[in-house]
KOLMI-859494 format. One record per residue (C-alpha): residue in three letters; x, y, z. Coordinates in steps of 0.05 Angstrom, whole numbers, plus 5000, padded with zeros to 4 digits. Example, Ala and Ser with C-alpha at 12.3 -4.5 7.8 and 13.67 -1.06 7.14 Angstrom:
BEGIN
+------+------+------+------+
: resn :    u :    v :    w :
+------+------+------+------+
:  ala : 5246 : 4910 : 5156 :
:  ser : 5273 : 4979 : 5143 :
+------+------+------+------+
//
This chain:
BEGIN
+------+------+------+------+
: resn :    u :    v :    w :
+------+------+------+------+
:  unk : 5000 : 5000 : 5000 :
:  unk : 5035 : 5062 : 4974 :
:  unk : 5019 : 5121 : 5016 :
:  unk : 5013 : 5194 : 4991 :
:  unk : 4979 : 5264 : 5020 :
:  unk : 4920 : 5253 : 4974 :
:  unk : 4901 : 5183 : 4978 :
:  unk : 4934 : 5110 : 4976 :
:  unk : 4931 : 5054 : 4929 :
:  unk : 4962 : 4986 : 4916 :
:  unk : 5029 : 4997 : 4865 :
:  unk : 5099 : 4972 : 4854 :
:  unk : 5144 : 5025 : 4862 :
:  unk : 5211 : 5026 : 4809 :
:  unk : 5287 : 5047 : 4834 :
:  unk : 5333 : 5060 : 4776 :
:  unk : 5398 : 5103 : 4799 :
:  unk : 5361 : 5120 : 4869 :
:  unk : 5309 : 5160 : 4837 :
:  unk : 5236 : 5127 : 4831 :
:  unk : 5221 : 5114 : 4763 :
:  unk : 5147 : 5087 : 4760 :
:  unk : 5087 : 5079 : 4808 :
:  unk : 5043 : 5031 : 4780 :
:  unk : 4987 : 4981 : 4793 :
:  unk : 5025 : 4916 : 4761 :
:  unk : 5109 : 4928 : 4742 :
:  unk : 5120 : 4853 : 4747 :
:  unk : 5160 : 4857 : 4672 :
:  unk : 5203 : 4909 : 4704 :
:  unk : 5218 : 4868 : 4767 :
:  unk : 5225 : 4800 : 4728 :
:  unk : 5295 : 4837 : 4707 :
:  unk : 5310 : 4879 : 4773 :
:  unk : 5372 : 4874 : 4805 :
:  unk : 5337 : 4874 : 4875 :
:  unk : 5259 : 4854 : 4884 :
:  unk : 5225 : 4870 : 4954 :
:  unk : 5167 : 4843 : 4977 :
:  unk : 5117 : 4886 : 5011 :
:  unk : 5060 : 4852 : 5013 :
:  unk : 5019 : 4865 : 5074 :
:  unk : 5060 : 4932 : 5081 :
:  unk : 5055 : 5005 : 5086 :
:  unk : 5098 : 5038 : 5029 :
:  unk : 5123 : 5115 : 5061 :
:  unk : 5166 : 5163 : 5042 :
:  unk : 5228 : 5159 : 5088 :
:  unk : 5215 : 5220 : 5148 :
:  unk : 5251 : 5283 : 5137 :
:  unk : 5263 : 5317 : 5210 :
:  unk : 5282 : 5385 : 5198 :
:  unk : 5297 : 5398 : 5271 :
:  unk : 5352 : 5355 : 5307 :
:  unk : 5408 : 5376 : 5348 :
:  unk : 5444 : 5321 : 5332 :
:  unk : 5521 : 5327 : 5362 :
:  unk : 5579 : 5322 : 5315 :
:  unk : 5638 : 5273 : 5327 :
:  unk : 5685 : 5304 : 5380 :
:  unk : 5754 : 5263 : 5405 :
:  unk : 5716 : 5232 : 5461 :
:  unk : 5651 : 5208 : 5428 :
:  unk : 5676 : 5205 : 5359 :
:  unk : 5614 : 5157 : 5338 :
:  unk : 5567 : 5206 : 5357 :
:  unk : 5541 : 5239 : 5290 :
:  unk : 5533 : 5172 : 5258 :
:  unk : 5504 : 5131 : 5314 :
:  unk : 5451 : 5180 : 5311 :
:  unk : 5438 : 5174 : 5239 :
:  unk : 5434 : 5107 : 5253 :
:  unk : 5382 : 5113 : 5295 :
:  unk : 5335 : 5154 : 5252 :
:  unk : 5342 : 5104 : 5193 :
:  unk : 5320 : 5052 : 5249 :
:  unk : 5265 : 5099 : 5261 :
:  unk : 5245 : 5106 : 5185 :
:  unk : 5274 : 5177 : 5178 :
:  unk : 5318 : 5187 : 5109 :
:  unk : 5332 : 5259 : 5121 :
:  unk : 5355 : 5297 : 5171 :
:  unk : 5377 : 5365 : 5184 :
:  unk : 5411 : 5388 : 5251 :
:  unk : 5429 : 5455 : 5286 :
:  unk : 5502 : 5475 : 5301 :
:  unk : 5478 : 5518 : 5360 :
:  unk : 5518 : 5525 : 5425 :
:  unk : 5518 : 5449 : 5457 :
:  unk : 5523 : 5406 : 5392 :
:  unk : 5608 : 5414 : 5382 :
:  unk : 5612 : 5481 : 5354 :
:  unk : 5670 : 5528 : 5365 :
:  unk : 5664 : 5589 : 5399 :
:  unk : 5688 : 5617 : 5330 :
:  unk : 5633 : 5580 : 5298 :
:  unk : 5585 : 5627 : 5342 :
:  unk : 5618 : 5691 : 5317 :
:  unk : 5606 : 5679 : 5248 :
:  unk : 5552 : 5637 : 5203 :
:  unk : 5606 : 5620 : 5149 :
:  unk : 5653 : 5601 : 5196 :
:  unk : 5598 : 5556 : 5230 :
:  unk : 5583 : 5523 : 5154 :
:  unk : 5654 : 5507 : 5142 :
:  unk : 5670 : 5477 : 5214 :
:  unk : 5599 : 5445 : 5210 :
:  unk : 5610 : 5411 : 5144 :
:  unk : 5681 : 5383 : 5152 :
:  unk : 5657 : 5353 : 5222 :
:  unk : 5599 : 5307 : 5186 :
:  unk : 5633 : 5296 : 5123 :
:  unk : 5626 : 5220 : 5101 :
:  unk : 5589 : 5212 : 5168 :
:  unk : 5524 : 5197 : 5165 :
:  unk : 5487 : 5140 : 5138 :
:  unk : 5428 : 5177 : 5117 :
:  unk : 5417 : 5249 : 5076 :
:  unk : 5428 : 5296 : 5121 :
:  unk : 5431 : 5381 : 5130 :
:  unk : 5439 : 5437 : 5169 :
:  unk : 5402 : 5498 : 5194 :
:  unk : 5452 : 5550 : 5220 :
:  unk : 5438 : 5581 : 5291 :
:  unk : 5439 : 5648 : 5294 :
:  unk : 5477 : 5681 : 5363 :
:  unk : 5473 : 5749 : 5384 :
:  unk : 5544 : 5740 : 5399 :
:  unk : 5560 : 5742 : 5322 :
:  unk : 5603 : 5791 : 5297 :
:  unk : 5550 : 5813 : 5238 :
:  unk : 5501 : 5749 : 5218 :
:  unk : 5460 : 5793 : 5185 :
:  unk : 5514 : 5812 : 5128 :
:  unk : 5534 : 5733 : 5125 :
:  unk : 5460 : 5709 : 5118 :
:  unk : 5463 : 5717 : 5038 :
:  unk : 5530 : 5681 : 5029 :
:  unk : 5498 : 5619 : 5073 :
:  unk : 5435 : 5614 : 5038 :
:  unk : 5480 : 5608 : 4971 :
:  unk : 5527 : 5556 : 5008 :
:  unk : 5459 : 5519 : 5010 :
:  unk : 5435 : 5537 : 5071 :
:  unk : 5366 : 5564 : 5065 :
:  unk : 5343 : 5556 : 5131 :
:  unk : 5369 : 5581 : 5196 :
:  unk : 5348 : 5592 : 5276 :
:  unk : 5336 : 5646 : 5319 :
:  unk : 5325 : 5637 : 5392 :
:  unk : 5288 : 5687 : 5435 :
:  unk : 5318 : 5666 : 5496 :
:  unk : 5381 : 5639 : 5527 :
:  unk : 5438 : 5678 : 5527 :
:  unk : 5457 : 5683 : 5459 :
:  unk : 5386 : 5693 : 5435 :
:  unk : 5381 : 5745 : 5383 :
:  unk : 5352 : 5821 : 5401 :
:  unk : 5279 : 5835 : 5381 :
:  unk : 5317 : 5886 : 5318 :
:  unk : 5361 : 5837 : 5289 :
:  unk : 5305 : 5781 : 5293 :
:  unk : 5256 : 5825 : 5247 :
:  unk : 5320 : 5844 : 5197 :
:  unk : 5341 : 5767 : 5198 :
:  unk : 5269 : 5749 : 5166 :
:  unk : 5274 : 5811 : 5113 :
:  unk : 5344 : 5794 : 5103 :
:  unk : 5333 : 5716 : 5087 :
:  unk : 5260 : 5724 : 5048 :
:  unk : 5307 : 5769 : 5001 :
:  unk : 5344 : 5717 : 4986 :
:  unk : 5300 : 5659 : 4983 :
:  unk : 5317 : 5631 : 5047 :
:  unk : 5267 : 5626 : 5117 :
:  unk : 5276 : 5637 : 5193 :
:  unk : 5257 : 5586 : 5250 :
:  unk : 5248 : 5616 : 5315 :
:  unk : 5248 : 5590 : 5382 :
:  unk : 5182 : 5627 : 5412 :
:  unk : 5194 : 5644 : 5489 :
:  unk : 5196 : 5710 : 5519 :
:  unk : 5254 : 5729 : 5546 :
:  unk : 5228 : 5798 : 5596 :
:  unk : 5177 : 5750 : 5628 :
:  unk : 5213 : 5689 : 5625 :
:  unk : 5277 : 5717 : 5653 :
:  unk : 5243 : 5744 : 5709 :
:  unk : 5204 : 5681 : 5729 :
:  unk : 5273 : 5645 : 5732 :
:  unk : 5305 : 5694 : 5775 :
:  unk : 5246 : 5699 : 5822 :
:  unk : 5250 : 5629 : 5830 :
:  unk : 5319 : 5624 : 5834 :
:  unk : 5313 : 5671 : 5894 :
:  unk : 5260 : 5631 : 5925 :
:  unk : 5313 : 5578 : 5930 :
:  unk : 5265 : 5534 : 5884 :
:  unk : 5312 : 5514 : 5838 :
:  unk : 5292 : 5435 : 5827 :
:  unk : 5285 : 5408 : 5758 :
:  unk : 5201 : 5419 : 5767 :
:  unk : 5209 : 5493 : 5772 :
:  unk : 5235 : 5489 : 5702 :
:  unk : 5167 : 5489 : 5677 :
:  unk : 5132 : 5542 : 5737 :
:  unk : 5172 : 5589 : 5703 :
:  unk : 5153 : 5584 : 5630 :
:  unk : 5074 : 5581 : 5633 :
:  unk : 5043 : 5576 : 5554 :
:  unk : 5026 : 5649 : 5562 :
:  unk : 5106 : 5666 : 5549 :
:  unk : 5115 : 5625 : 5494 :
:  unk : 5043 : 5664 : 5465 :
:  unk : 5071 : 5731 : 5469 :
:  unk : 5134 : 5716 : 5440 :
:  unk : 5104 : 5671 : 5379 :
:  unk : 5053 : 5733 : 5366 :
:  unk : 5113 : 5775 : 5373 :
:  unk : 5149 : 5733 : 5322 :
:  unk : 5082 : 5725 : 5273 :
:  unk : 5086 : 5804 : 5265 :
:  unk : 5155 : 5816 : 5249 :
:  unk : 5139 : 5769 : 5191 :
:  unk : 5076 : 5793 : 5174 :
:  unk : 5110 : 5865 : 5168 :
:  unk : 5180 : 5847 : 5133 :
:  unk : 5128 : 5793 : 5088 :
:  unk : 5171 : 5747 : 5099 :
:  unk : 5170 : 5665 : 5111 :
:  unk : 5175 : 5652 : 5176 :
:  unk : 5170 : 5574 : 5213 :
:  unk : 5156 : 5565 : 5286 :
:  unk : 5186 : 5512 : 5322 :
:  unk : 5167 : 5467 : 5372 :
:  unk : 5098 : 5491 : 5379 :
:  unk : 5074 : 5468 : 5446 :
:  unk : 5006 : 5501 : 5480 :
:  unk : 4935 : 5515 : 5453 :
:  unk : 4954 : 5594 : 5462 :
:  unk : 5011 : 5591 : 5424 :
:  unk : 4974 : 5558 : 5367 :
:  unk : 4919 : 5608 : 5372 :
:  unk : 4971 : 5657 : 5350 :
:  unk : 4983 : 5626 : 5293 :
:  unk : 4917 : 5600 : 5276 :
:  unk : 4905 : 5685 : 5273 :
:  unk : 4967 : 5703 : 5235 :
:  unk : 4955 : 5651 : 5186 :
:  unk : 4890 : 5679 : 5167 :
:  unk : 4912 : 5745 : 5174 :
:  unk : 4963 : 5725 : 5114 :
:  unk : 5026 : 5718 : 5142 :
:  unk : 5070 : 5659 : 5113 :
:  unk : 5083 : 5625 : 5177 :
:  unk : 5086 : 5541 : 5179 :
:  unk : 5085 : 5510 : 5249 :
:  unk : 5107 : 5448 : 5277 :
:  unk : 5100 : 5416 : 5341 :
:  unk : 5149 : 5352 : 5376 :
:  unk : 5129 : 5275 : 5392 :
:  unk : 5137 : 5302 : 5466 :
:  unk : 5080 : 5349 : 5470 :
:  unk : 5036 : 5310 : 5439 :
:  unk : 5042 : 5243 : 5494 :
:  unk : 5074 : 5272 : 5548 :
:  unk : 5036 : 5316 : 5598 :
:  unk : 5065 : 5369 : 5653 :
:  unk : 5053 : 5316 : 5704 :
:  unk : 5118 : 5277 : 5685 :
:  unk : 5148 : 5347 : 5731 :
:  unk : 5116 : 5311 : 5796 :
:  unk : 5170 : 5265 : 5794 :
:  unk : 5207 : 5280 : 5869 :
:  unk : 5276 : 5242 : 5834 :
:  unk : 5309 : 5303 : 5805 :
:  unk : 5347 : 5262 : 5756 :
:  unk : 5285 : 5227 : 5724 :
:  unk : 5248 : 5294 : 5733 :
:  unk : 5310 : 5333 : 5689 :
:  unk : 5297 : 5274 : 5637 :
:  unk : 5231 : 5323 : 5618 :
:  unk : 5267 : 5395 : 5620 :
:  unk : 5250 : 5416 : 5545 :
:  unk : 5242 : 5482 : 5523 :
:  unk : 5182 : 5505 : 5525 :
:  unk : 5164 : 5454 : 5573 :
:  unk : 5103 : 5398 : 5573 :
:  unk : 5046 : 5423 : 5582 :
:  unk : 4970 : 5406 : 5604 :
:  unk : 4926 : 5347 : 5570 :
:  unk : 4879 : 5394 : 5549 :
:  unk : 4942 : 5432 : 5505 :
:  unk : 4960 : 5361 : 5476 :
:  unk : 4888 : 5356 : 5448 :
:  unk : 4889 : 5424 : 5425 :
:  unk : 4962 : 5402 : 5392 :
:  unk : 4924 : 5336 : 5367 :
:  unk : 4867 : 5381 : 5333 :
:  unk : 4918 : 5429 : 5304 :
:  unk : 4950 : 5374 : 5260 :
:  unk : 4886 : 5358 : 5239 :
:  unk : 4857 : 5417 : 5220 :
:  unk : 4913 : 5441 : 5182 :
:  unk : 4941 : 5497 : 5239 :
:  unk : 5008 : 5465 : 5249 :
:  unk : 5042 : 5439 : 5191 :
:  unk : 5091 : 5384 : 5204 :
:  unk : 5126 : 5341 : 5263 :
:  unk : 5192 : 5338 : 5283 :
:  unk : 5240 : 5305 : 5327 :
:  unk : 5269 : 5369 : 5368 :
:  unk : 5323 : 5307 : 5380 :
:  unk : 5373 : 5324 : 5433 :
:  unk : 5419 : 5279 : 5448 :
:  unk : 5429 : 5284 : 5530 :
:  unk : 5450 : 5231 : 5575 :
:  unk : 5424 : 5210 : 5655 :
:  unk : 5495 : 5202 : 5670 :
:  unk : 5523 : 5257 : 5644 :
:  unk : 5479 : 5322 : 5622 :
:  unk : 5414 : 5295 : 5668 :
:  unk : 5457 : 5279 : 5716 :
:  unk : 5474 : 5354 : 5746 :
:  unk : 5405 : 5352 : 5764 :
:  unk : 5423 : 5303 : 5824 :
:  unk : 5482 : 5346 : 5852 :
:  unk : 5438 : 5396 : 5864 :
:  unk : 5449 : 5442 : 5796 :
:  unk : 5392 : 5494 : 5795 :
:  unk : 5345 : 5479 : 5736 :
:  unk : 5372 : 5541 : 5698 :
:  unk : 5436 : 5507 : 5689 :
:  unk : 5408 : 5443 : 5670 :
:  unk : 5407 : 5422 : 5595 :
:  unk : 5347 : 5425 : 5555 :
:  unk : 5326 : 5382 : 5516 :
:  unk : 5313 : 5302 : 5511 :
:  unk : 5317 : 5251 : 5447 :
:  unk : 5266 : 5232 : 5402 :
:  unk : 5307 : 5226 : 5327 :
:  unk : 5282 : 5149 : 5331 :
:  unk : 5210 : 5156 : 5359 :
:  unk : 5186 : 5207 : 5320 :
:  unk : 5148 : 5156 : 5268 :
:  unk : 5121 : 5112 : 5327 :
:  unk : 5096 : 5157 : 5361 :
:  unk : 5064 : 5191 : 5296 :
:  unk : 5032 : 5137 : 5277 :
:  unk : 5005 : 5098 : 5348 :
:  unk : 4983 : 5157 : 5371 :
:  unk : 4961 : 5193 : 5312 :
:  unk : 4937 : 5149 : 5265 :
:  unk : 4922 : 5079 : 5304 :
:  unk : 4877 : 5119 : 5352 :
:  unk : 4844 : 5165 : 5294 :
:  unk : 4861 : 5231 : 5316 :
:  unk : 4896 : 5234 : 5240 :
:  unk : 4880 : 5203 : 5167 :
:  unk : 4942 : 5157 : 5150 :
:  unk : 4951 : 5204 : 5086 :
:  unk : 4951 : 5271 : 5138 :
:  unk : 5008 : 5235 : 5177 :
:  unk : 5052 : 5233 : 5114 :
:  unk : 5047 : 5304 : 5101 :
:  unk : 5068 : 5327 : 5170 :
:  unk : 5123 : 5273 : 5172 :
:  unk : 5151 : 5277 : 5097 :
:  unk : 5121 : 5314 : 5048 :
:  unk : 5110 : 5380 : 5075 :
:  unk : 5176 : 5386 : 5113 :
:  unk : 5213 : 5375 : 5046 :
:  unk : 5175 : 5423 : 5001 :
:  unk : 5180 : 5479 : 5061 :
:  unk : 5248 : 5474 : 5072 :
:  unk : 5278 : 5463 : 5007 :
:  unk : 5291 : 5387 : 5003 :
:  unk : 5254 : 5379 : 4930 :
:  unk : 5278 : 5309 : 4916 :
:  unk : 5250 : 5281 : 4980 :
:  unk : 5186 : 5269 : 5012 :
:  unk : 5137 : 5235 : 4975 :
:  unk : 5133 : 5171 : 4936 :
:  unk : 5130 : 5199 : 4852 :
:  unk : 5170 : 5192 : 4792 :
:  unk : 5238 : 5238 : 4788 :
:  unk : 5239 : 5237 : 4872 :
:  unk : 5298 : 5195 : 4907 :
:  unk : 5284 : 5127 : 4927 :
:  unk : 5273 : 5140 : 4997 :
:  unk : 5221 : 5090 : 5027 :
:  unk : 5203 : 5064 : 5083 :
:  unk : 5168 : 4988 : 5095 :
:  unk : 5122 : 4997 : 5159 :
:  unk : 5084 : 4944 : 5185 :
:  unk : 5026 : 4969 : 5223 :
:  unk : 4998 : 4909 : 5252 :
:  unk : 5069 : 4896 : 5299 :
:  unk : 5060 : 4918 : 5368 :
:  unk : 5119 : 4937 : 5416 :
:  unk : 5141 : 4971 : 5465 :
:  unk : 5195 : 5030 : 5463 :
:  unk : 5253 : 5008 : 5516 :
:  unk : 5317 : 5049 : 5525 :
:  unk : 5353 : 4996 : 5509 :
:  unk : 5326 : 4968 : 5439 :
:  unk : 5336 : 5039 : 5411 :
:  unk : 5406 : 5064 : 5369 :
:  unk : 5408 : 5136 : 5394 :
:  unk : 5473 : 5167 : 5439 :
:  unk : 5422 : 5179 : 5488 :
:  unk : 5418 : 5132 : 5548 :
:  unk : 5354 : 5143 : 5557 :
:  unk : 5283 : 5160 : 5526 :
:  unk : 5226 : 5198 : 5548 :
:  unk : 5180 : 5155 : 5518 :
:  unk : 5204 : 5090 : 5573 :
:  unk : 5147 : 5028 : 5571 :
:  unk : 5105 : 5070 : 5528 :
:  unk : 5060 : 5010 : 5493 :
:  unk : 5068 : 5024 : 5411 :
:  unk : 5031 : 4995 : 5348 :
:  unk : 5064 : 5000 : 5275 :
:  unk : 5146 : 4983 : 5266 :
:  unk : 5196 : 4999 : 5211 :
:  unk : 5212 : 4932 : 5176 :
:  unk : 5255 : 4960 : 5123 :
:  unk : 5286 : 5029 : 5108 :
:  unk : 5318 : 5051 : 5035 :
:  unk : 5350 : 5110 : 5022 :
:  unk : 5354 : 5127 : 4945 :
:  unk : 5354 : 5054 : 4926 :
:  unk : 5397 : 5028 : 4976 :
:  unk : 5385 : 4991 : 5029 :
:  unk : 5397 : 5019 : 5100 :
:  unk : 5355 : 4973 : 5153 :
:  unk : 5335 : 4901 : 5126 :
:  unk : 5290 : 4867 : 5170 :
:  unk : 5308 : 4904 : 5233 :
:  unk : 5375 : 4900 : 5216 :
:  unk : 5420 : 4956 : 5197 :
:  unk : 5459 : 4937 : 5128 :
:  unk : 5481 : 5004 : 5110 :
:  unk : 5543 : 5039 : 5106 :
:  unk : 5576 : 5096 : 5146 :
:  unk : 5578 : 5153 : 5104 :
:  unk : 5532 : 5132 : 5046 :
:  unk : 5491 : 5199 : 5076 :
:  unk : 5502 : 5261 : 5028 :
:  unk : 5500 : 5328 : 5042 :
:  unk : 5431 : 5356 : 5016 :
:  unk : 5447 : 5429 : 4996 :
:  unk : 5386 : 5481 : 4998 :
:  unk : 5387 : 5537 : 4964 :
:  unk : 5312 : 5560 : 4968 :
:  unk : 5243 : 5550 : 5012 :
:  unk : 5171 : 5542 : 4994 :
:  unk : 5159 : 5609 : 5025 :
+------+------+------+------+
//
């Protein structure tokens, strides 16, 4: 059953040279002379996932595996493409923070021949650069058409330079991602708290109530909507936030949104935990929230408010970045973030599509097709003639259930522990090759390419 946005049907599907060649009812001539026949009888036939927001750690002298075991672990997870931040955390220089070109050249030497599946980057943009704003051209024609501004931390970029990065990029073909948090209200919760001495990992999210990340992502909608430019919010997490959006999109203003696996099966209770270790497991930014935002998450993807799903994968560890949480580390200072680059199809499709909160053809849009055609990745996406071969053989009749320990990611953990799934990647093939076979990886280290991007469907 080959699945597309606008319906399914019962084909053969045709690899010549990793591009697809035919989709058709009956190719049994062209498969009596294939090289390699698959059988997928009984079988879901997707597009491989493209997760356009990872913060997937390059290989350092230490963990020199890192970049490719997590590659590894989205193929496992029926991703093809990925496309990763270089922001402070993920083995960037301190140079690499100055300037955007810099950051491309460092970025691209470090994952060279790494990665077993396609793979990209979106460049983070600090306010400790020396002048991103005059690089931003020169990145988007290194193939770099997206890039990341955060409203908060402490290289978050100014309120001025945020509105000239969108006018500067829609110029030039290229889009901005923002992290939507506000940093007046935000900052100020965190320091009152601090003061309060309640500084354990379940303050993190006492401090950043959805009305922060609201103001911010209707901050954000109107700098776009003024410099009409493309804008994409990430990690989309509470009912008011996607009210802001629901209102800018009718207003006109080019805005996609997406939201994370996270938000839509974990709830804020997960903070109750009194362990602070198992509590910092859950520290994301912006944090979980309330059933009743999950639903309102759930209806967004249905209706059409938020646009696709990603990963938000960060690759932290209980015994090493979790683990400050247990000596006492005030949440500030605790990492943010938790993985999710091998879940993000399971949880899609149990949750989504097994329970009928989306159509089977909706989840392939928010997992595949529309995450290509926004951000550039033409070739990938969907299963028609002239795309690459990237396909993915799901069986959604298998039941399991996600342990730490059966997944491929650097992570020694995941947040999604015991959580009972239906639906599992048989067989993953990235433009006509095979990567997992069976449940078994059988591809090769560095058979990944770079995808360069030099536009968006703005």
């Amino acid at each position: 059953m080959v699945v597309g946005t606008t319906g399914s049907q019962r084909a053969d599907v045709a690899v010549v040279g990793g591009r697809i060649t035919a989709v058709e009812p009956d190719l049994a001539g062209l498969a009596a002379s294939a090289g390699n026949v698959i059988d997928a009888t009984g079988l879901l036939v997707l597009p491989g996932a493209v997760d356009v927001h990872t913060h997937t750690r390059v290989a350092s002298d230490g963990r020199p595996d890192r970049f490719f075991q997590d590659s590894v672990a989205a193929a496992f997870g029926g991703t093809t493409t990925f496309l990763s931040f270089n922001n402070p955390g993920t083995g960037s220089s301190p140079a690499a923070e100055r300037s955007l070109l810099t950051g491309v050249r460092e970025w691209r030497a470090a994952t060279e021949h790494d990665s077993a599946i396609d793979y990209g980057l979106s460049l983070a943009i600090s306010g400790r650069a020396d002048d991103a704003l005059a690089e931003l051209p020169a990145t988007i024609d290194s193939g770099i058409a997206t890039s990341k501004a955060f409203m908060i931390f402490d290289f978050r970029l100014p309120d001025a330079q945020l509105s000239e990065a969108m006018r500067v990029m829609a110029r030039h073909g290229g889009m901005l991602q923002v992290h939507c948090e506000d940093p007046v209200l935000l900052d100020a919760a965190v320091a009152e708290a601090v003061e309060r001495g309640d500084v354990a990992p379940r303050f993190h999210a006492a401090t950043r109530p959805p009305h922060v990340e609201a103001i911010a992502t209707a901050r954000a909608l109107g700098f776009a909507k003024t410099a009409e430019a493309p804008v994409h919010v990430v990690h989309l997490s509470s009912a008011a936030a996607l009210a802001e959006v629901r209102r800018a999109k009718a207003a006109g203003v080019r805005v996609t949104a997406e939201t994370c696996p996270h938000y839509l099966v974990l709830t804020d209770d997960r903070y109750d935990d009194p362990d602070p270790v198992r509590c910092a497991c859950f520290v994301v930014s912006p944090p979980l929230r309330s059933a009743a935002d999950r639903d309102a998450l759930w209806a967004g993807l249905a209706d059409g408010t938020l646009d696709l799903v990603a990963s938000d994968h960060v690759p932290d560890r209980l015994d090493t970045e979790k683990a400050e949480a247990g000596k006492g580390v005030p949440f500030d200072r605790i990492s943010n973030g938790a993985p999710g680059i091998e879940t993000l199809l399971a949880i899609l499709y149990s949750e989504g599509v097994a329970k009928g909160r989306i159509t089977l053809e909706r989840m392939v849009a928010l997992m595949a097709t529309t995450p290509a055609s926004r951000f550039g990745l033409d070739s990938k996406g969907a299963i028609e003639v002239g795309r690459d071969g990237d396909l993915v053989l799901f069986d959604p009749a298998a039941r399991r259930t996600i342990q730490a320990t059966d997944l491929h990611h650097t992570s020694d953990y995941t947040p999604y522990e015991s959580l009972s799934v239906q639906g599992a990647v048989r067989d993953v093939i990235l433009r006509g090759q095979g990567v997992v076979r069976g449940g078994t990886f059988v591809g090769l280290r560095g058979a990944g390419r770079f995808v360069a991007r030099s536009h968006v469907d703005g």
